[in-house]
KOLVEX-869091 format. One record per residue (C-alpha): residue number from 1; z, x, y; chain; residue in three letters. Coordinates in steps of 0.02 Angstrom, whole numbers. Last residue first. Layout:
REM residues N
<pt><num>NUM</num><w>Z</w><u>X</u><v>Y</v><chaine>A</chaine><residu>ALA</residu></pt>
...
***
This chain:
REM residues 94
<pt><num>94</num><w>-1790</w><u>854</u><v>3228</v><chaine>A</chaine><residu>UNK</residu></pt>
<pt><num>93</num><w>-1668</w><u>692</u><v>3215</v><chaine>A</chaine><residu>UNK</residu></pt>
<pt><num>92</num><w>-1488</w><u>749</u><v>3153</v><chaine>A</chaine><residu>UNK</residu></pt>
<pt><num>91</num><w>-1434</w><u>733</u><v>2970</v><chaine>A</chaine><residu>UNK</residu></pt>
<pt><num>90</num><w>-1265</w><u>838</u><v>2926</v><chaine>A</chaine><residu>UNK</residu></pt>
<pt><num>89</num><w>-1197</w><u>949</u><v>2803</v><chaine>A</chaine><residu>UNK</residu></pt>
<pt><num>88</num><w>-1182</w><u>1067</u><v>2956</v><chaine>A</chaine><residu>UNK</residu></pt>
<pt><num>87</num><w>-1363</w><u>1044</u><v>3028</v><chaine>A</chaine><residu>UNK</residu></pt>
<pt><num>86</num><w>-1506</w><u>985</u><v>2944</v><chaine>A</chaine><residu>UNK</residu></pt>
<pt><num>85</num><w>-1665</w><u>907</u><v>2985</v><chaine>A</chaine><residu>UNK</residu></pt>
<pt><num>84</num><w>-1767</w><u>768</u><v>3027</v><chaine>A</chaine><residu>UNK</residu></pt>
<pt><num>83</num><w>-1930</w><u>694</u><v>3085</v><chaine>A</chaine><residu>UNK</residu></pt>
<pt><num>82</num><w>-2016</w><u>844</u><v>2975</v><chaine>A</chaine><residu>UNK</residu></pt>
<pt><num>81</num><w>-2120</w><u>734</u><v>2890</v><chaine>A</chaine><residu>UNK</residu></pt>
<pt><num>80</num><w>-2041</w><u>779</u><v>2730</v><chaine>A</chaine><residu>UNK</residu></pt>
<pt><num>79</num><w>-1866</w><u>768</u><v>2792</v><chaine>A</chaine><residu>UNK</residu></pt>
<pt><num>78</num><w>-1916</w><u>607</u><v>2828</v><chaine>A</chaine><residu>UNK</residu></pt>
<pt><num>77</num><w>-1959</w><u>541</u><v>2674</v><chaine>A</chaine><residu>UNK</residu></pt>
<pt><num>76</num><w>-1825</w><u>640</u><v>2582</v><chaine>A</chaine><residu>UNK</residu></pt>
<pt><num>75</num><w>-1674</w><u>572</u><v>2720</v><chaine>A</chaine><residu>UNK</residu></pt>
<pt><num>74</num><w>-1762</w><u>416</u><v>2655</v><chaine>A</chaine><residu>UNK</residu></pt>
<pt><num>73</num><w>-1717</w><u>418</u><v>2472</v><chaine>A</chaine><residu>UNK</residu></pt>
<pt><num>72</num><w>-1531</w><u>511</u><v>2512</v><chaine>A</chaine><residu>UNK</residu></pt>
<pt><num>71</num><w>-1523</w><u>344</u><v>2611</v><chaine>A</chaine><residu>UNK</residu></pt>
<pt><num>70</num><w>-1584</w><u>229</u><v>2463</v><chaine>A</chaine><residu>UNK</residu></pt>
<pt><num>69</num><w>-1461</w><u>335</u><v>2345</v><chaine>A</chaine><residu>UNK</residu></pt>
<pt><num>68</num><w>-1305</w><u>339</u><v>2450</v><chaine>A</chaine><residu>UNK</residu></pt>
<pt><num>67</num><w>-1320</w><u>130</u><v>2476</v><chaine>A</chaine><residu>UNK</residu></pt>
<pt><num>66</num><w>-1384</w><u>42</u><v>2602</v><chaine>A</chaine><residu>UNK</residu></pt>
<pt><num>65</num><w>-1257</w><u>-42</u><v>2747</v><chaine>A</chaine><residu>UNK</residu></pt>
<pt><num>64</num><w>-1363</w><u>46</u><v>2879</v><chaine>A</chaine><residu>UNK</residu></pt>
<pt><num>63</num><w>-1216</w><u>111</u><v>3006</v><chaine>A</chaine><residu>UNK</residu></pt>
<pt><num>62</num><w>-1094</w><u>132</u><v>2834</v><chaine>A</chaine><residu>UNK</residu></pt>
<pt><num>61</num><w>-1219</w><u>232</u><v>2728</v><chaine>A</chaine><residu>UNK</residu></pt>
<pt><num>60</num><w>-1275</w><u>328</u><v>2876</v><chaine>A</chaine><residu>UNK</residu></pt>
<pt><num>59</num><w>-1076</w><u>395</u><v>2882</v><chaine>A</chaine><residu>UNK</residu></pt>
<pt><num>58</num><w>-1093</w><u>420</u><v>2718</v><chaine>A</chaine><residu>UNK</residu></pt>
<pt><num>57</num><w>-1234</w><u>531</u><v>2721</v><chaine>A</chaine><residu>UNK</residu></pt>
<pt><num>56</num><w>-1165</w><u>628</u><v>2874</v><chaine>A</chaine><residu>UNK</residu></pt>
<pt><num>55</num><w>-1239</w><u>599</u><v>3035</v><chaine>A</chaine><residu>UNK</residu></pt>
<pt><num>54</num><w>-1272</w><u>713</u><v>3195</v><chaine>A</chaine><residu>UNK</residu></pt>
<pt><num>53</num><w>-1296</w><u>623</u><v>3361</v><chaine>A</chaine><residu>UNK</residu></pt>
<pt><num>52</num><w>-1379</w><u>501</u><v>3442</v><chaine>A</chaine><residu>UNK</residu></pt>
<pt><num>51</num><w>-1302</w><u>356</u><v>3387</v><chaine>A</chaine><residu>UNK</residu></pt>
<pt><num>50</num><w>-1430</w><u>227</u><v>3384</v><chaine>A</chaine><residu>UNK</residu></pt>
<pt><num>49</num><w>-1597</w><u>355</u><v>3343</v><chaine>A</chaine><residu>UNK</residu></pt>
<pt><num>48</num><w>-1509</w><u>405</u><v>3198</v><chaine>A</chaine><residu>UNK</residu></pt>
<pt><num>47</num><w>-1481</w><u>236</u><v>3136</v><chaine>A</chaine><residu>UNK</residu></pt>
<pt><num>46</num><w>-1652</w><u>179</u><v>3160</v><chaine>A</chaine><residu>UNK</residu></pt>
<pt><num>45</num><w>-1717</w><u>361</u><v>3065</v><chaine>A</chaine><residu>UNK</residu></pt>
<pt><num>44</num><w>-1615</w><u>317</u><v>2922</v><chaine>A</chaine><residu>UNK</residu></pt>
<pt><num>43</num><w>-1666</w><u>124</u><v>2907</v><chaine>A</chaine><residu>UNK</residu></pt>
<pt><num>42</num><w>-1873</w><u>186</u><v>2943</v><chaine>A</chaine><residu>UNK</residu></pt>
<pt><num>41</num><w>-1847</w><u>309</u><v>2799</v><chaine>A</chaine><residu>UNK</residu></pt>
<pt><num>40</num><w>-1759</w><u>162</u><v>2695</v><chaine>A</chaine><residu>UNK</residu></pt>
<pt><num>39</num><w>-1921</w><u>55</u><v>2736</v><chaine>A</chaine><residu>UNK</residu></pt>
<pt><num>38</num><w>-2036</w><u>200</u><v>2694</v><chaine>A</chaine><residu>UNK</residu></pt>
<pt><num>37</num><w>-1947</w><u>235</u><v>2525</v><chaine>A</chaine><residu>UNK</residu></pt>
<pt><num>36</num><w>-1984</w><u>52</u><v>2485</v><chaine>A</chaine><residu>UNK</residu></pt>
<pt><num>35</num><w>-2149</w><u>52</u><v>2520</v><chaine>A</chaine><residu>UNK</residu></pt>
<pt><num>34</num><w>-2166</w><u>229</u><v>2434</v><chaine>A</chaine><residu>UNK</residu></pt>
<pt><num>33</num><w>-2101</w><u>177</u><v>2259</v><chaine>A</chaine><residu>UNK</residu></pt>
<pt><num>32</num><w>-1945</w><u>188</u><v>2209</v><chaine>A</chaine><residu>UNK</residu></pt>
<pt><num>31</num><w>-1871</w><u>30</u><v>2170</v><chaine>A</chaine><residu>UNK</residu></pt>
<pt><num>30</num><w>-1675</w><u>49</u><v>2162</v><chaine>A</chaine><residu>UNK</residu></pt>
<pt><num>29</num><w>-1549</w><u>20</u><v>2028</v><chaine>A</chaine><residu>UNK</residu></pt>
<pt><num>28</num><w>-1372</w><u>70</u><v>2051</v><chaine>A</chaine><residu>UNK</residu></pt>
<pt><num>27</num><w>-1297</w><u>120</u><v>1870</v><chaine>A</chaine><residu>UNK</residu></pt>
<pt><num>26</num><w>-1199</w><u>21</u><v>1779</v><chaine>A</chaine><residu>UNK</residu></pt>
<pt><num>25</num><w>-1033</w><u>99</u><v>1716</v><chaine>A</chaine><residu>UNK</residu></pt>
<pt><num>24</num><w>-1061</w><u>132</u><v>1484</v><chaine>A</chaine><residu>UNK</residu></pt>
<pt><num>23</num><w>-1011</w><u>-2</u><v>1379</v><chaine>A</chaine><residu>UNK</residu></pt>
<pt><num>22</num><w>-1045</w><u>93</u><v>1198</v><chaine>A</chaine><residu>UNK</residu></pt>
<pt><num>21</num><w>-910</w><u>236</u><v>1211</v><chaine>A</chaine><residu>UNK</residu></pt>
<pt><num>20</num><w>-769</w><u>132</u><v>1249</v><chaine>A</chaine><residu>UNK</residu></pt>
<pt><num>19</num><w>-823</w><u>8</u><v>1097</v><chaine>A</chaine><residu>UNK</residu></pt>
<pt><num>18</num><w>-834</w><u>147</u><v>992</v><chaine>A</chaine><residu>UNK</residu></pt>
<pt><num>17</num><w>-675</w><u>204</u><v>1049</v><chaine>A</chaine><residu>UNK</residu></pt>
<pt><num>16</num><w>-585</w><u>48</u><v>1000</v><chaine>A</chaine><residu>UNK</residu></pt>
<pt><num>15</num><w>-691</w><u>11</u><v>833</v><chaine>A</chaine><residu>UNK</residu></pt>
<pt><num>14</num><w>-616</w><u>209</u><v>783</v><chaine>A</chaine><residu>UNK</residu></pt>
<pt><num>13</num><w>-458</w><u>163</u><v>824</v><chaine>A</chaine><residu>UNK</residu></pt>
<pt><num>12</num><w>-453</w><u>20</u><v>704</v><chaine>A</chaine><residu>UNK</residu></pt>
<pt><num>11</num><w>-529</w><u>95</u><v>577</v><chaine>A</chaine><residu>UNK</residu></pt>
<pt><num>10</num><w>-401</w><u>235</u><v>575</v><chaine>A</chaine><residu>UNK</residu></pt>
<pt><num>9</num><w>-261</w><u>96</u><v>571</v><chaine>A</chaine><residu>UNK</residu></pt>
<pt><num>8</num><w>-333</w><u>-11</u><v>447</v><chaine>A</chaine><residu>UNK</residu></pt>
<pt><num>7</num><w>-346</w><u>169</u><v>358</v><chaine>A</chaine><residu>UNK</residu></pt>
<pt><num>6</num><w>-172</w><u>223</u><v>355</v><chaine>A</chaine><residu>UNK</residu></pt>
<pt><num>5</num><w>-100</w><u>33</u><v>311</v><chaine>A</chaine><residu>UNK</residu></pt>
<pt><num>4</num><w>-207</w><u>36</u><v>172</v><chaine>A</chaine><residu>UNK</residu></pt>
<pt><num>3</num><w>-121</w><u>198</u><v>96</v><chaine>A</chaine><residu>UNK</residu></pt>
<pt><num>2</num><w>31</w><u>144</u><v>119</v><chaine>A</chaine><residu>UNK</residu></pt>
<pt><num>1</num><w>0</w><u>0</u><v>0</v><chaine>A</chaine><residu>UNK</residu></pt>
***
């Protein structure tokens, strides 16, 4: 009988990790695609153009209410076209 008790409890454990390791965090889903990228360009530059100063990602993530990926998307775009650039970890129009 001991011996049943042992392995309930090892199956057990092992259906509570595998069910840990199966329901992985959904990840943010964007279209990328350059319409898209063009309109979160556009939200970056906007945003730059309002303060008028320096911005950190997450400080553009707060004055455009997008998300770190569709910024980091159009800080690309931009970057690109050579609209912006860097300066101390931050974004500021070129």
């Amino acid at each position: 009988m001991a011996e049943k008790k042992a392995t309930t409890k090892r199956a057990v454990c092992k259906t509570a990790t595998a069910k840990k390791a199966a329901a992985p965090k959904k990840a943010t889903e964007i279209l990328v695609d350059a319409e898209n990228a063009g309109f979160r360009a556009g939200d970056v530059y906007q945003a730059l153009f309002a303060a008028g100063t320096a911005l950190s990602v997450s400080e553009l993530c707060k004055a455009t209410n997008k998300t770190e990926t569709e910024i980091l998307l159009g800080i690309g775009w931009l970057l690109k076209e050579g609209k912006v650039k860097g300066e101390q970890g931050k974004v500021v129009l070129a």
